[in-house]
C-alpha positions as CSV (number, residue, x, y, z in Angstrom):
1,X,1.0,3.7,-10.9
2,X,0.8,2.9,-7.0
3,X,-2.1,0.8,-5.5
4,X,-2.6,0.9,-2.0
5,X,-5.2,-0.2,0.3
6,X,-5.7,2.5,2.9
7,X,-9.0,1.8,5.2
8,X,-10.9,-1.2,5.2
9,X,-14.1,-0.3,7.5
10,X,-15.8,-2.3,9.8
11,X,-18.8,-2.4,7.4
12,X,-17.1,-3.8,4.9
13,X,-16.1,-0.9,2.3
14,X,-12.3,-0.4,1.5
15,X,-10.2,2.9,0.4
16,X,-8.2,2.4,-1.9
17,X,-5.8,5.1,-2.9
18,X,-4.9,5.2,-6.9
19,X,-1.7,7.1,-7.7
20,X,0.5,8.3,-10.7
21,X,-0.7,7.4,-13.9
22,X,-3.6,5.0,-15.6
23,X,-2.8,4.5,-19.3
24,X,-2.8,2.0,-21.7
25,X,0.1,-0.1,-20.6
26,X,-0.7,-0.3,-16.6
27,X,-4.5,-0.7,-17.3
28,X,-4.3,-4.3,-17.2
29,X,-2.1,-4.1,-13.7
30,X,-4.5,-1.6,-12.6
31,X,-7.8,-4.3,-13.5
32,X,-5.7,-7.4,-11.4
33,X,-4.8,-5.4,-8.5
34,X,-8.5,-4.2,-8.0
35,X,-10.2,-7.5,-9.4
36,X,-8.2,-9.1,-6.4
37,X,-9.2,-6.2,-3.8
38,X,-12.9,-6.3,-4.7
39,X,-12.4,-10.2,-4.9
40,X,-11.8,-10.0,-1.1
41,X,-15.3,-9.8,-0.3
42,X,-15.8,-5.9,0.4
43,X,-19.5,-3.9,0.3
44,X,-17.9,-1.5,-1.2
45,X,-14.7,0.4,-2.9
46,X,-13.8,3.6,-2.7
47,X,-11.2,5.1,-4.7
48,X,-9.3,8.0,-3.6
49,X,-8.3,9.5,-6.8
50,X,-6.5,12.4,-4.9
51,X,-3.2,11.8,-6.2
52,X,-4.1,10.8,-10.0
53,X,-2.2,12.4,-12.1
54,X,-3.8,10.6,-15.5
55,X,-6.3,8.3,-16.6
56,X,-6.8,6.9,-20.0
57,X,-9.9,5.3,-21.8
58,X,-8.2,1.5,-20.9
59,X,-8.6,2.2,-17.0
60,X,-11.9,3.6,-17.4
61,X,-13.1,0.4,-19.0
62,X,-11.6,-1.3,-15.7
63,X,-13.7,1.3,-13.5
64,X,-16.5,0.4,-15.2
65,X,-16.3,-3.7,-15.5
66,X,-15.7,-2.9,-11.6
67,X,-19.1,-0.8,-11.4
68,X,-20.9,-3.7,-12.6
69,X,-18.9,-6.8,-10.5
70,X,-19.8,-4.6,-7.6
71,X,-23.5,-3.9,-8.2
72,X,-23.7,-8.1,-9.1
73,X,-22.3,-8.7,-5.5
74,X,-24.4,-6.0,-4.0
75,X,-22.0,-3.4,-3.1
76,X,-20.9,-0.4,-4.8
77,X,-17.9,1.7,-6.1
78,X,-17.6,5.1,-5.7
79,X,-14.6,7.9,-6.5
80,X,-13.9,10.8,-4.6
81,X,-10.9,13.3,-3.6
82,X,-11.0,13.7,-7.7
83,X,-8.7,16.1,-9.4
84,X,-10.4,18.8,-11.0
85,X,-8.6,17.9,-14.3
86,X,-9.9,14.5,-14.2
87,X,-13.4,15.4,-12.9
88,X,-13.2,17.0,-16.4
89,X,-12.6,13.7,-18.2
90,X,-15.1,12.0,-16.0
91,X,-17.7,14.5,-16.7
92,X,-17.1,14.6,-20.7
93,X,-17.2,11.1,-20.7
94,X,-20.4,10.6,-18.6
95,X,-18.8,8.5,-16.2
96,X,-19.6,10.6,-13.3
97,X,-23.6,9.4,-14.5
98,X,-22.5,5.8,-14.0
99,X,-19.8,5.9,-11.0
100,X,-21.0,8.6,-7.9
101,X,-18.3,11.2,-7.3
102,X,-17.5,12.6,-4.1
103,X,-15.6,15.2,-2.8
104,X,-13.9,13.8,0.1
105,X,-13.5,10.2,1.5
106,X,-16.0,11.0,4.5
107,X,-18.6,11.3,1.6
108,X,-18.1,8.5,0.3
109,X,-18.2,5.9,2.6
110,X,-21.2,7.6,4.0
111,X,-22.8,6.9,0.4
112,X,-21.2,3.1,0.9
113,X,-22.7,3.0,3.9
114,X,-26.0,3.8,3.3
């Protein structure tokens, strides 16, 4: 799994690009990494899922204790560039009712924005 930050706006909401794999044994890497990045004081996160190739029920807890650290500080996160495989798994598992999808990075940090 690869973390990297790959925008940071001038409103305040960072891209963060997520690749490889989420499972049970990088999950808790995957909760510091962005537990530090949404630490730095953002409006918002997106997270480009483009290159996801997995994600398991451990790093969708992390997505969602991240949903609700971001709503207490005001801001929001939001996914986009998701694989249709995993838009799958987010959609079975309701997710996509708690975290806004997007298709593209533009639509998301329009949605940040607003």
């Amino acid at each position: 799994m690869n973390v990297n930050v790959v925008n940071v706006t001038g409103n305040g909401v960072m891209v963060v690009a997520i690749e490889g794999r989420v499972d049970g044994s990088t999950a808790p890497r995957f909760q510091r990494v962005l537990g530090t990045v949404a630490d730095a004081g953002t409006k918002g996160l997106v997270l480009d899922l483009e290159n996801l190739t997995y994600i398991s029920s451990a790093a969708l807890r992390v997505l969602l204790g991240l949903t609700k650290s971001q709503a207490r500080k005001g801001g929001m996160l939001t996914v986009c560039s998701v694989p249709e495989s995993l838009r799958k798994v987010l959609e079975v598992s309701g997710f996509d009712q708690i975290i806004p999808v997007h298709d593209s990075q533009a639509e998301a940090l329009a949605a940040c924005s607003r």
